[in-house]
C-alpha positions as CSV (number, residue, x, y, z in Angstrom):
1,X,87.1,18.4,131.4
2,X,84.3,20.0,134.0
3,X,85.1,23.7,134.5
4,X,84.8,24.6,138.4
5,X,83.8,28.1,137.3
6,X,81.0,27.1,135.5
7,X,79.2,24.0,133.5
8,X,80.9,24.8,130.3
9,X,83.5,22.8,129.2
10,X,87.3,24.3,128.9
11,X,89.8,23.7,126.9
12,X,93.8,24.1,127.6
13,X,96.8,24.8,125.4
14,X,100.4,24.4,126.7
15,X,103.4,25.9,124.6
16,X,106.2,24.9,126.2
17,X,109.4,26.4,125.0
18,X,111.7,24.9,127.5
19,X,114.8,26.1,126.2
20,X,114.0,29.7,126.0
21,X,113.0,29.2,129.7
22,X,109.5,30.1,129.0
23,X,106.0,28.3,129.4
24,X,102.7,29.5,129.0
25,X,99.2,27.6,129.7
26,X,96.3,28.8,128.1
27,X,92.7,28.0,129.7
28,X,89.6,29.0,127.7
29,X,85.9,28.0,128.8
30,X,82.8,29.5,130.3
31,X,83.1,32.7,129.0
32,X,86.6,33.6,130.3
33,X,90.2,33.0,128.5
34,X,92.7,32.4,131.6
35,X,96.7,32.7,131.1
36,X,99.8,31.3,133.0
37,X,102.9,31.9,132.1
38,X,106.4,30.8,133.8
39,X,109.7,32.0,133.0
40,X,112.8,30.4,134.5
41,X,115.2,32.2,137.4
42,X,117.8,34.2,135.8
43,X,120.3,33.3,138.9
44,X,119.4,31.1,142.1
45,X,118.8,33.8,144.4
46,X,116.1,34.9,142.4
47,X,112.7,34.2,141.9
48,X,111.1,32.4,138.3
49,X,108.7,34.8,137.5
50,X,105.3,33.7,137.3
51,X,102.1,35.6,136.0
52,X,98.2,34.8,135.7
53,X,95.7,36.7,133.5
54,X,92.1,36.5,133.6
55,X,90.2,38.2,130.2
56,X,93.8,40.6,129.9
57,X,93.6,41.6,133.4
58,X,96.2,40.6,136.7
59,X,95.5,37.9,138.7
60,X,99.1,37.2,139.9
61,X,102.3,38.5,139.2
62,X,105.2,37.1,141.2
63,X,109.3,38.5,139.7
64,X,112.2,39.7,141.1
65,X,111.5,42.4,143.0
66,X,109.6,39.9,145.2
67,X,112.8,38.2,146.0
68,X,112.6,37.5,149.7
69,X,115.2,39.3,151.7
70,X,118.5,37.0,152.4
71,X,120.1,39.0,155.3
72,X,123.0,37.7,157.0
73,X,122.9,34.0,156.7
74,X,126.3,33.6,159.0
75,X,124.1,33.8,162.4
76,X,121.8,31.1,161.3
77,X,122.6,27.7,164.0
């Protein structure tokens, strides 16, 4: 698969473990080891967490204290 970073060729791991809730994508290639991982809501008003990793360091974090605020959903029309 051609990497858009660089020439190099990457390769990808999944390890899906679906009924802990939890996936996690692996992406190495080009000199760089990338990482995704999703975990599943804990209630519906929250958010699934969701992180990326480049080499060990942030490239995303989304989790629950990103929850957007609900306010009072009675005046909507």
């Amino acid at each position: 698969m051609p990497n858009p970073e660089s020439e190099s060729e990457l390769q990808a791991c999944s390890q899906p473990c679906w009924a802990k809730g939890v996936a996690t994508v692996t992406v190495h290639g080009g000199g760089f080891n990338k990482t995704w991982t999703w975990e599943a809501s804990k209630n519906p008003t929250a958010p699934s967490a969701i992180t990326g990793t480049r080499d060990g360091k942030p490239l995303l974090s989304l989790e629950e204290k990103d929850r957007a605020p609900q306010g009072d959903r009675t005046s909507l029309p």
